[in-house]
C-alpha positions as CSV (number, residue, x, y, z in Angstrom):
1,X,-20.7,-10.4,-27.8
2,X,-17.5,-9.9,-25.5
3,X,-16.5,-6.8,-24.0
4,X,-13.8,-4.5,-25.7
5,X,-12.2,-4.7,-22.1
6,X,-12.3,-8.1,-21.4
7,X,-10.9,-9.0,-24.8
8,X,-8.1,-6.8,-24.3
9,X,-7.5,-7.5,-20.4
10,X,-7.2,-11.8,-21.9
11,X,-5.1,-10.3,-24.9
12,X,-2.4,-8.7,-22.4
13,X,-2.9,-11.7,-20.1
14,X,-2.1,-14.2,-23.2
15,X,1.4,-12.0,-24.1
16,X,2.9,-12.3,-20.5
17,X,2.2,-15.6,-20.0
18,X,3.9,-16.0,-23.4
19,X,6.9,-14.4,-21.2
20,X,6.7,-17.0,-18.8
21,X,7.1,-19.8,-21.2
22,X,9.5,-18.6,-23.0
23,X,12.0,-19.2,-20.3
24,X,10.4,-21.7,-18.1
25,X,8.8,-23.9,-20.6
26,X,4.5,-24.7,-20.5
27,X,3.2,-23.5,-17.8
28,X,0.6,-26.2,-15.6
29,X,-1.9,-24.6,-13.5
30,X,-6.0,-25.2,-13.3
31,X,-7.3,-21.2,-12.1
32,X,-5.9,-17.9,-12.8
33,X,-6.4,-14.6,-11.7
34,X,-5.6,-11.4,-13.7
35,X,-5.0,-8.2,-11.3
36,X,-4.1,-5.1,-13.6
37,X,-4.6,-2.2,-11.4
38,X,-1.9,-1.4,-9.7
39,X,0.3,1.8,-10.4
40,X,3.5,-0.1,-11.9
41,X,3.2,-3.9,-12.6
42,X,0.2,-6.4,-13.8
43,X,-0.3,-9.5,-11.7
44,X,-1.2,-13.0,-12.5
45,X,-2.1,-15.2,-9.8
46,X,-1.9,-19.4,-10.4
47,X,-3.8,-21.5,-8.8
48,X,-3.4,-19.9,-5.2
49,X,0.1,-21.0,-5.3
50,X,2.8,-18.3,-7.5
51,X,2.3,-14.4,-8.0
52,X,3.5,-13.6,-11.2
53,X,4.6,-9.5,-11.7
54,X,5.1,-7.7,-15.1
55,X,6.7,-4.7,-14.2
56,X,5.0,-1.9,-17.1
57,X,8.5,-0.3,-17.5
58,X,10.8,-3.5,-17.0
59,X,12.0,-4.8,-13.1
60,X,14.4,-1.9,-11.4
61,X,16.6,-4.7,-10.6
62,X,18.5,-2.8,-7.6
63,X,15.1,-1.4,-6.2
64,X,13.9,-5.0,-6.5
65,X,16.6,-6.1,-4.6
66,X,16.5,-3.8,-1.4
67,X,12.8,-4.6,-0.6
68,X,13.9,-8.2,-1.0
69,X,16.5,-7.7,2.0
70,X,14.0,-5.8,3.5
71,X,11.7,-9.2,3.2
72,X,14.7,-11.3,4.4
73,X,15.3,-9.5,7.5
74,X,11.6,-8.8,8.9
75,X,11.3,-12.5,8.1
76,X,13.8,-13.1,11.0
77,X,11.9,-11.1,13.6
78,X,8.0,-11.6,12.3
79,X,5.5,-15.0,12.3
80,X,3.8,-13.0,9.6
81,X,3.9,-14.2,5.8
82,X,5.5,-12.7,3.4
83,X,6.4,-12.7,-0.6
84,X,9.8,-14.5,-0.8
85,X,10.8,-14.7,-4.4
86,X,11.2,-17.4,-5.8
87,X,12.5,-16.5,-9.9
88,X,14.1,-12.7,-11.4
89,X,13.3,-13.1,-15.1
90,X,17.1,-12.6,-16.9
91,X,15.2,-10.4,-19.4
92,X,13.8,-8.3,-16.0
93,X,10.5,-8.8,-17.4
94,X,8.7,-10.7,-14.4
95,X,9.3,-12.2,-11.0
96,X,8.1,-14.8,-9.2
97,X,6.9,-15.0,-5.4
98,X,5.3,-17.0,-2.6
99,X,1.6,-16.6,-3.0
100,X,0.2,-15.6,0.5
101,X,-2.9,-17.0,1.2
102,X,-5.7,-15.3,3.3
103,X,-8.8,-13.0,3.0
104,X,-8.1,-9.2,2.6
105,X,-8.4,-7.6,6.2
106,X,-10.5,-4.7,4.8
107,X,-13.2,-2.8,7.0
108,X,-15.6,-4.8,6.0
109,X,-14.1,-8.3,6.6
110,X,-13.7,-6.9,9.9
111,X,-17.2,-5.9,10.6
112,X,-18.2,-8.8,9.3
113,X,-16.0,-11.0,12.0
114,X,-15.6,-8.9,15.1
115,X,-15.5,-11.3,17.0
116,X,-12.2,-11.6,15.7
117,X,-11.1,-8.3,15.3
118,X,-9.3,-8.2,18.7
119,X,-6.9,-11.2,17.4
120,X,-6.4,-9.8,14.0
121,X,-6.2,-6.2,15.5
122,X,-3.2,-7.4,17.7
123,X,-1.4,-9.6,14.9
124,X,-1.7,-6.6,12.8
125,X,0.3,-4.3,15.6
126,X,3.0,-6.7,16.4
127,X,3.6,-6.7,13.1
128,X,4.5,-3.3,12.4
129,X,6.1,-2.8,15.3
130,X,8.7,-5.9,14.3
131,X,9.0,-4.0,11.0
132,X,9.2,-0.3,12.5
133,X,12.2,-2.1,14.2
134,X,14.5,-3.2,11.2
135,X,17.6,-2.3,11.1
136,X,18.0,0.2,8.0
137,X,21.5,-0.1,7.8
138,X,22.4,-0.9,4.4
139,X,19.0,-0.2,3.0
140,X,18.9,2.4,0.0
141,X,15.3,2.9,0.8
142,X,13.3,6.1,-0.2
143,X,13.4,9.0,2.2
144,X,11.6,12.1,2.1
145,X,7.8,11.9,1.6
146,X,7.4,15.0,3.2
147,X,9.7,16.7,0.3
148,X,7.6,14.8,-2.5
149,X,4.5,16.8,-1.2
150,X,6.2,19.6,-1.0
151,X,6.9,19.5,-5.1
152,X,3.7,17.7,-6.3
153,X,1.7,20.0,-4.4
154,X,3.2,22.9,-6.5
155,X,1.4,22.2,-9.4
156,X,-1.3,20.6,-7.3
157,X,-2.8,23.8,-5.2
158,X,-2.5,25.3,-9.1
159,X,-5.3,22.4,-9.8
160,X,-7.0,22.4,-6.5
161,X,-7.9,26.3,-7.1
162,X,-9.8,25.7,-10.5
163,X,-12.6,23.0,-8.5
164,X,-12.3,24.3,-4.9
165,X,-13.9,27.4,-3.1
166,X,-11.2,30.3,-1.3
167,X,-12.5,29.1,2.0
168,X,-12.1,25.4,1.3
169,X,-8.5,26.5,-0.8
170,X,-7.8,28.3,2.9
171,X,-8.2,25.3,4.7
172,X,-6.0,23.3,2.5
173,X,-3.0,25.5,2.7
174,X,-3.3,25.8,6.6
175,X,-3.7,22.1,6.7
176,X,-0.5,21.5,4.4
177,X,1.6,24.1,6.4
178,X,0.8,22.6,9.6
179,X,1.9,19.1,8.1
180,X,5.3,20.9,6.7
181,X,5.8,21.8,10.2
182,X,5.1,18.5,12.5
183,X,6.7,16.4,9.4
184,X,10.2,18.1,10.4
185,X,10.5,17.0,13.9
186,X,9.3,13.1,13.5
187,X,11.5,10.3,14.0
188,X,12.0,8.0,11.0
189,X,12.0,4.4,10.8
190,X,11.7,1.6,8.1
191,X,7.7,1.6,6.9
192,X,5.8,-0.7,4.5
193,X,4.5,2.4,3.2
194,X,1.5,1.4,1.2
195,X,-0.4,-1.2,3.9
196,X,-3.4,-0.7,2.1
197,X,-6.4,-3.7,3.1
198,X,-5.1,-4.5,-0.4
199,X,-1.5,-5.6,1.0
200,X,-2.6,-7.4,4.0
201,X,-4.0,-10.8,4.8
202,X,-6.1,-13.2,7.2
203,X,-5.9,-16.7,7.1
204,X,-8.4,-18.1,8.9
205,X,-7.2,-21.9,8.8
206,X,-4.0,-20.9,10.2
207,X,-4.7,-17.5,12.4
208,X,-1.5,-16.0,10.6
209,X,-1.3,-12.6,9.3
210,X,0.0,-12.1,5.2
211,X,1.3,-9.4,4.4
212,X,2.3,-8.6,0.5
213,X,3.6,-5.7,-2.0
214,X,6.6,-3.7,-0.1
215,X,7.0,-1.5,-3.4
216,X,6.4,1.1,-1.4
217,X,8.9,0.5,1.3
218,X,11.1,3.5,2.9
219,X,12.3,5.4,5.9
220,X,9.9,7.6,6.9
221,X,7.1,8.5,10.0
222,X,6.2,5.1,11.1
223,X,2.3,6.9,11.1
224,X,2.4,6.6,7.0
225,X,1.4,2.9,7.9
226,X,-1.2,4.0,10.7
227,X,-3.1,5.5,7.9
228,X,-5.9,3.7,7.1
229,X,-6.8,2.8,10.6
230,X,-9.5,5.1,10.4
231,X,-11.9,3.5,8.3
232,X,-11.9,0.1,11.0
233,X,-14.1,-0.4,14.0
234,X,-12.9,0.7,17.0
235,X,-11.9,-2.2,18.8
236,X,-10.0,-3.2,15.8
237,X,-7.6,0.1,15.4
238,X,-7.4,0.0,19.6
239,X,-6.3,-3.5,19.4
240,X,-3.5,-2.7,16.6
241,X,-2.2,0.4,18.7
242,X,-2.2,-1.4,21.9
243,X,-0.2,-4.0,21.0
244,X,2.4,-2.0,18.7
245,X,2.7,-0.1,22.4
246,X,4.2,3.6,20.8
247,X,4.8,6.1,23.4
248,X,4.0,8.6,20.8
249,X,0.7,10.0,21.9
250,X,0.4,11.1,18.4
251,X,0.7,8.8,16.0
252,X,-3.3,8.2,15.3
253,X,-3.9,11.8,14.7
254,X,-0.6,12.1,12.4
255,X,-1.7,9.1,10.3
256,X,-4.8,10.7,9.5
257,X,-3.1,13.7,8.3
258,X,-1.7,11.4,5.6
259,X,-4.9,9.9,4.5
260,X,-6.2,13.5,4.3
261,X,-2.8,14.0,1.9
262,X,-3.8,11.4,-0.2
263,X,-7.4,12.9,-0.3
264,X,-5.5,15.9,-2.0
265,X,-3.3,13.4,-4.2
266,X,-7.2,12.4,-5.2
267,X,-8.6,15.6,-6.2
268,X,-5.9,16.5,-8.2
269,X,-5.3,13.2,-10.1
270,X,-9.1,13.5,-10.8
271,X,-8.3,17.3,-11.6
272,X,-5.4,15.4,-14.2
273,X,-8.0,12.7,-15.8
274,X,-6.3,9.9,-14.2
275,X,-8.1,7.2,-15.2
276,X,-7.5,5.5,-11.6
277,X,-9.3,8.2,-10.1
278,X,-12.7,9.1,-11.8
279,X,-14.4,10.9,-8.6
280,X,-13.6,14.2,-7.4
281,X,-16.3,13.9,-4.5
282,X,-14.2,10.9,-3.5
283,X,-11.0,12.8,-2.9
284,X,-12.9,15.7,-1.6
285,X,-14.4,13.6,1.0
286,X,-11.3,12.3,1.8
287,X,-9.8,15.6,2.9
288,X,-12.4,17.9,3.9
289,X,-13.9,15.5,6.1
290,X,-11.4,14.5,8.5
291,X,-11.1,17.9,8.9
292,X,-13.7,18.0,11.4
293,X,-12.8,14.6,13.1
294,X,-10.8,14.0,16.4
């Protein structure tokens, strides 16, 4: 018997590529991979080779085409791979990009090849220190992160105070006060903003890094892409910071401010019954325990 899910997830995956050949004629490919859990698009993945993406709510064509700018002109300064386009649907129903190739750099791939980790760690710091440097001139990119808490957390400590204790609500609102306050004196630069293990690649045959998905992209603290440094070995997060080379003393200790932010965005989107987030204890974790690290 085949799962509801499955049958549905091949359903949706049979109506896109419908899309597809509607303007482009049969498509030829010999493996496929359906990725449908991201926030705002579905992604179908042929043969290693093109990244299809549905956008749920139809391609902001002008959005679309500042983070491809932003693409264009790291491109000229970075040895990294990136998603050049390669089709805009007319209807704004999909694009087509540049598969990059390469296994995710997650903690564990890292663990699992430390003997590695220094080369990767490196790649992964010049990097974003290449991007860090774009120009932003030109670039109507999103600003203002520090604002967005600011609103979603209104209706947010609301939430929180139903699941958590007054001494652990305490800790929150000192914590989020504190961030209020460092967040306004911070200098601002162009950011990936969502380089997730997800979003970044190793290729091993090649010793090139991959990086993908610059949805997120904006001006903001260039610690928002430090955040998930944390969960790496040591000698892997050294290596990153070393070569990026920041005079900013600060920047590992503000980037885990944000993944304790997102720990809150967790809690509360559980709090919401987001399906994306079925464990509060996740979120909780998250927050509460990088409250007693560094």
């Amino acid at each position: 018997m085949i799962d509801g899910g499955i049958k549905m997830r091949e359903q949706s995956l049979e109506r896109k590529l419908e899309l597809v050949k509607a303007e482009l004629g049969e498509l030829s490919y010999q493996t496929f991979e359906f990725i449908n859990t991201g926030c705002e698009k579905d992604v179908v993945v042929l043969d290693k080779k093109t990244v299809i993406s549905f956008y749920r709510h139809g391609l902001q064509l002008d959005a679309y085409g500042v983070r491809q700018e932003l693409i264009h002109r790291l491109g000229k300064h970075t040895e990294a791979v990136l998603p050049n386009n390669s089709y805009i649907s007319p209807t704004k129903d999909f694009v087509m990009e540049k598969y990059v190739p390469g296994h995710r750099i997650t903690p564990q791939y890292v663990k699992e090849h430390l003997e590695n980790a220094k080369q990767i760690g490196r790649s992964l710091g010049r990097f974003l220190r290449q991007l860090h440097r774009v120009s932003a001139e030109g670039l109507d990119l999103h600003t203002g992160f520090a604002q967005d808490v600011r609103n979603d957390m209104k209706e947010g400590i609301a939430l929180l105070e139903t699941r958590l204790s007054d001494s652990e609500m305490n800790q929150v609102m000192e914590f989020l006060n504190e961030y209020y306050k460092i967040s306004e004196s911070v200098q601002k630069c162009v950011v990936h903003g969502d380089f997730h293990y997800d979003n970044i690649f190793w290729d091993e045959k090649t010793g090139r890094l991959g990086v993908i998905d610059f949805n997120e992209g904006g001006i903001e603290d260039p610690a928002l892409d430090f955040m998930y440094m944390g969960y790496y070995p040591e000698q892997f997060h050294q290596a990153v910071f070393e070569e990026y080379g920041s005079a900013d003393s600060c920047l590992y200790e503000r980037s885990q401010m944000y993944d304790r932010i997102y720990g809150l965005y967790d809690m509360v989107e559980n709090i919401q019954n987001d399906p994306r987030k079925p464990d509060f204890q996740k979120g909780y974790r998250r927050f509460f325990d990088k409250s007693t690290d560094k």
